[in-house]
C-alpha positions in Angstrom: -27.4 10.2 39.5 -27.3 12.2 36.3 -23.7 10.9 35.5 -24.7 6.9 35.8 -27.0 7.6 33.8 -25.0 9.3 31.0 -22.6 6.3 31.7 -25.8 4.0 30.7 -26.9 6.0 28.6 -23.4 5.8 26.3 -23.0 2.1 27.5 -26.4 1.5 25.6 -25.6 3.7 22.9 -22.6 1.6 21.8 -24.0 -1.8 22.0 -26.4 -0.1 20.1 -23.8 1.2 17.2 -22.7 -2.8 17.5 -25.8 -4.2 17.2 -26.4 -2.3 13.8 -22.6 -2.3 12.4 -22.3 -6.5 12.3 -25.5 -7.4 10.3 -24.5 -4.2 8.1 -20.8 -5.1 7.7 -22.2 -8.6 6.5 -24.7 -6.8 4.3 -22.0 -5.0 2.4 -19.8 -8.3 2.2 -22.7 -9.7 0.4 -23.1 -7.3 -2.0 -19.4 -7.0 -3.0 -19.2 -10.5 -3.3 -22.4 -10.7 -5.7 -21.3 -7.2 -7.6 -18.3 -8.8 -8.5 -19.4 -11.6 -9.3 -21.4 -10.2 -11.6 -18.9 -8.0 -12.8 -16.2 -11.2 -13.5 -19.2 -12.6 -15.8 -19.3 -9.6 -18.7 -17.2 -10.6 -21.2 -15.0 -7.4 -20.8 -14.0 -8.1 -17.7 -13.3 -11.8 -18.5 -10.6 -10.4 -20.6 -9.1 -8.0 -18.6 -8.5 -11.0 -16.0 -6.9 -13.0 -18.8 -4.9 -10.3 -20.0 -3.8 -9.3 -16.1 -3.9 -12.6 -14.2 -3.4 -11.2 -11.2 0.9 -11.5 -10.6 3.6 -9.1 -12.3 6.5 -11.2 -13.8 9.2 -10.7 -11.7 12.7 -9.2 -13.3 15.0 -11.8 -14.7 17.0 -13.8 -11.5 14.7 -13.1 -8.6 15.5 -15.2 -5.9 13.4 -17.9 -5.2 11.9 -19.4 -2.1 12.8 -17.6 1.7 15.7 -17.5 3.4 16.1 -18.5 7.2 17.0 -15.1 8.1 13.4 -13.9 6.6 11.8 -16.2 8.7 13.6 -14.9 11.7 13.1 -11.5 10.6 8.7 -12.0 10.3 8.8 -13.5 13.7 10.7 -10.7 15.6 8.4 -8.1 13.7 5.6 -9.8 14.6 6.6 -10.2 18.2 7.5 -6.5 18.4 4.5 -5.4 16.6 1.7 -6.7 18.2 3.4 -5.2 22.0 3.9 -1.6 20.2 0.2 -1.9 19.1 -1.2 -3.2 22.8 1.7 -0.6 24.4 0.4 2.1 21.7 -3.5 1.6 22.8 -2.4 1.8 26.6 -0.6 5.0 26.1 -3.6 6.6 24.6 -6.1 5.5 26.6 -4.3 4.9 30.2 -5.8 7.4 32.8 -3.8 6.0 36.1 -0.3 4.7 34.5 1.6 2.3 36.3 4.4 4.4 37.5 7.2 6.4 36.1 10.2 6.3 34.8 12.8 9.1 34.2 16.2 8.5 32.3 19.4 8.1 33.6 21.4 11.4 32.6 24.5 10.2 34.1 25.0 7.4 31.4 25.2 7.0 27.6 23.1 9.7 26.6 23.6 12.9 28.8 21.4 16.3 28.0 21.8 19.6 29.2 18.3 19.6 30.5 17.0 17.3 32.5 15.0 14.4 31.6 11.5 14.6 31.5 9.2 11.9 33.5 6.7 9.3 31.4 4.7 6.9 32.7 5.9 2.8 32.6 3.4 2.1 29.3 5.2 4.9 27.1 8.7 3.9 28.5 7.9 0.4 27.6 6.2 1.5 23.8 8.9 3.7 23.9 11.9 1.1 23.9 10.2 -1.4 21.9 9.8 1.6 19.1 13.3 1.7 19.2 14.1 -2.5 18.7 11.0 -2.4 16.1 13.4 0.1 14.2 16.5 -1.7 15.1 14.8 -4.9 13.1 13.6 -3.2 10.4 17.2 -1.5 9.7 18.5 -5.3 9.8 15.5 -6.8 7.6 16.1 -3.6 4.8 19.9 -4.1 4.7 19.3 -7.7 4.7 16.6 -7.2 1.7 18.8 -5.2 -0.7 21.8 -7.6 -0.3 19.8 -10.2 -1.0 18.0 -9.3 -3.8 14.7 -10.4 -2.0 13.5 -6.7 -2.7 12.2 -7.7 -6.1 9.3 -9.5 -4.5 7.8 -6.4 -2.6 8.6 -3.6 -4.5 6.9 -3.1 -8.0 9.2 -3.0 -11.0 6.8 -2.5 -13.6 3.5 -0.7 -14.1 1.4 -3.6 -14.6 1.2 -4.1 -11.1 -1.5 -2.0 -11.1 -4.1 -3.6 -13.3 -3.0 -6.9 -11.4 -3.8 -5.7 -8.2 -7.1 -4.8 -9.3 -7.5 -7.9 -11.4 -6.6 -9.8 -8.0 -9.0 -8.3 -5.8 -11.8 -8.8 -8.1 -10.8 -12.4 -7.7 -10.6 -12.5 -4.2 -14.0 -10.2 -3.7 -15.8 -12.7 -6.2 -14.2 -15.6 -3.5 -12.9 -17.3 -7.2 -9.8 -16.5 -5.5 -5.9 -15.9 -7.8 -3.4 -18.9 -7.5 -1.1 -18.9 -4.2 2.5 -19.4 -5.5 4.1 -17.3 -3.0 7.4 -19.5 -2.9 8.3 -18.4 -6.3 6.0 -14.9 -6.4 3.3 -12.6 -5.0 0.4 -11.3 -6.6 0.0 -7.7 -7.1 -2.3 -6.8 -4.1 0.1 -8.9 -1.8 3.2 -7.0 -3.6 1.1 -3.6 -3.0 0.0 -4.1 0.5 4.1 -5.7 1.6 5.6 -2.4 0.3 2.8 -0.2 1.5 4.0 -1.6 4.7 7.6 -1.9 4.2 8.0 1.4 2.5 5.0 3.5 3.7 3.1 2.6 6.8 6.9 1.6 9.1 8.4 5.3 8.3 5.0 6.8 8.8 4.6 5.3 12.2 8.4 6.5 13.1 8.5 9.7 12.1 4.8 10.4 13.4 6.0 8.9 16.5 9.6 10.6 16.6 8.0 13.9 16.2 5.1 13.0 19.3 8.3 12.2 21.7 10.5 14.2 23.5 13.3 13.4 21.3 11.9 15.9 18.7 14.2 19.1 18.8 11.6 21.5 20.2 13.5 24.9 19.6 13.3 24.0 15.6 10.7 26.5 14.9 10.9 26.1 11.1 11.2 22.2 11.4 7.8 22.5 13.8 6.2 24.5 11.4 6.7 22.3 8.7 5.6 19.3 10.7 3.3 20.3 13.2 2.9 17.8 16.1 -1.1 17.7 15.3 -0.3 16.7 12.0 1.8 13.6 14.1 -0.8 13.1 16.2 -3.5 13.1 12.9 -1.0 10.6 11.2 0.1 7.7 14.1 -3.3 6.6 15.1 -4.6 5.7 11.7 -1.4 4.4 11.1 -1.7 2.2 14.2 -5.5 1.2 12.9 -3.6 0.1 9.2 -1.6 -2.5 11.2 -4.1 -4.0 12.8 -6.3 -4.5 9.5 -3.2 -5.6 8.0 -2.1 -8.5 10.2 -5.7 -9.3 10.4 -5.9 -9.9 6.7 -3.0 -11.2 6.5 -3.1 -14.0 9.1 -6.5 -15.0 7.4 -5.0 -15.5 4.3 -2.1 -17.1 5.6 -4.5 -19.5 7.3 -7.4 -19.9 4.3 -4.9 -20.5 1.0 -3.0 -23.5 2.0 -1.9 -23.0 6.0 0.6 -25.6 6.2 2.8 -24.7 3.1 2.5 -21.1 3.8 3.4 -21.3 7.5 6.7 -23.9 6.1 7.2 -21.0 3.4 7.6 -18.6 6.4 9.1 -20.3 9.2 10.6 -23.2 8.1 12.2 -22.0 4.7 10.6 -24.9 2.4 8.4 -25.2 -0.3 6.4 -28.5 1.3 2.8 -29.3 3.3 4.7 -30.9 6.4 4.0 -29.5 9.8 7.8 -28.2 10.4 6.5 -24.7 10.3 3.3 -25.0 12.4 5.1 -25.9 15.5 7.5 -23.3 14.9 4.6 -20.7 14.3 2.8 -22.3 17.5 5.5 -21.6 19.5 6.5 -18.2 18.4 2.2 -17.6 19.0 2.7 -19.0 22.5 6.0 -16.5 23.2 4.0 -14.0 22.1 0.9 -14.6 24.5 3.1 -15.3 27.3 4.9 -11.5 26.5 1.6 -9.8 25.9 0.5 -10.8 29.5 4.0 -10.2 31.3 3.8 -6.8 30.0 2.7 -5.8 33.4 4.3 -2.9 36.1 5.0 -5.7 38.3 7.6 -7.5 35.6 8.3 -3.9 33.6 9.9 -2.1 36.7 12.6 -3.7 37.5 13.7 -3.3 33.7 13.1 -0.1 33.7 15.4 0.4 36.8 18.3 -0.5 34.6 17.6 2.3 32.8 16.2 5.2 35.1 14.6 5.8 38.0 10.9 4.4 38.6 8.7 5.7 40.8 4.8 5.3 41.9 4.0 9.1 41.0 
């Protein structure tokens, strides 16, 4: 009796913390629209924004416009992404997994000891870890020999006062000019190579050092980077993702949908619809694999590779 109504009693207790969080969440919105507002109206301000408009110049010859391979390259991140994240939240919150799966030592890699038993969701996050950092080893080469590295990492100083000259424009909803064919502003530059750069190696180390991959006889390696200090690190890592697509895929959607979805998957500066059928069906791939991530279709995968069992 006493533990349904603990269960109630927490059930209650969050749709209380809900109740309260929405209406304050659009409280604060509110007032940071309306602060800077107000703020964009002293004259100060006014020309700060004219002095930083909101976009860094980029260095003499920056490529212009996105290649196909980009295109292909935001889709497969995407794609592996949003699994690792649903994968990711299963792991940490799965009390019954699935099954089991144990690695083959008889095949590529061979170890002296043997393998260690994890259930079907970490196999699965596991492996798509692995073709997320695959991609992003492609997409970095891929960035340097192109030059396309100018448009996401800052090469002068004034991306600074940019970026904050931007997000006053976008809190005050008088929002900076898209021109994303030709160049970023400074809090899209920021957030790309905080993501690039900062958040992908984050997630991989963190990740590297939760695994069994991790050398775990390297006492001064483990000291140095202690797997609570992994463990501290991932999660909020995971969180930054999340708030990043969801920003991202708002602003994709609310400056100008159809040229930048043709900016993205159809490499072309226009307003035709090339690159929202392409992104419809890259959404629809993606539905289809978040809801054939199952046991029943992830077993017989992971039989190539080890042995599965039910315990």
């Amino acid at each position: 009796m006493s533990t349904t109504k603990n269960k109630s009693g927490t059930a209650k207790g969050k749709r209380s913390r809900l109740y309260w969080t929405v209406p304050a969440v659009l409280v604060a919105a509110v007032l940071v629209v309306l602060l800077a507002k107000w703020a964009t109206g002293l004259s100060g301000v006014q020309s700060f924004l004219t002095d930083y408009p909101g976009h860094s110049e980029l260095p003499e010859g920056a490529p212009v416009g996105f290649p196909a391979w980009l295109g292909w390259q935001h889709f497969l991140n995407a794609f592996l992404l949003l699994l690792i994240i649903r994968t990711g939240w299963q792991v940490r919150t799965t009390t019954r997994p699935g099954g089991y799966w144990t690695r083959n030592n008889k095949g590529l890699i061979k170890t002296k000891n043997a393998p260690t038993k994890i259930s079907l969701e970490l196999w699965f996050h596991l492996t798509l870890d692995a073709l997320w950092i695959l991609n992003g080893l492609v997409f970095a080469v891929l960035l340097f020999a192109t030059g396309q590295w100018v448009r996401i990492v800052p090469t002068s100083w004034d991306v600074f006062p940019n970026a904050l000259s931007a997000a006053l424009q976008y809190a005050s909803l008088d929002w900076p000019t898209e021109n994303g064919w030709v160049n970023y502003n400074a809090l899209q530059l920021l957030a790309y190579f905080a993501t690039v750069f900062i958040a992908a190696p984050l997630s991989f180390i963190t990740g590297l050092r939760m695994s069994a991959a991790w050398p775990k006889k390297a006492a001064g390696l483990n000291r140095a980077f202690p797997i609570e200090a992994a463990r501290a690190v991932h999660f909020p890592v995971m969180v930054y993702f999340v708030g990043f697509i969801v920003v991202h895929v708002f602003l994709v959607l609310a400056t100008g949908a159809l040229r930048n979805l043709n900016h993205m998957y159809a490499a072309s500066d226009d307003a035709g619809w090339t690159g929202v059928w392409i992104f419809a069906a890259s959404v629809a791939v993606m539905i289809a694999a978040w809801f054939l991530a199952r046991p029943l279709f992830l077993r017989p995968i992971a039989s190539l590779m080890g042995k599965v069992t039910s315990r």
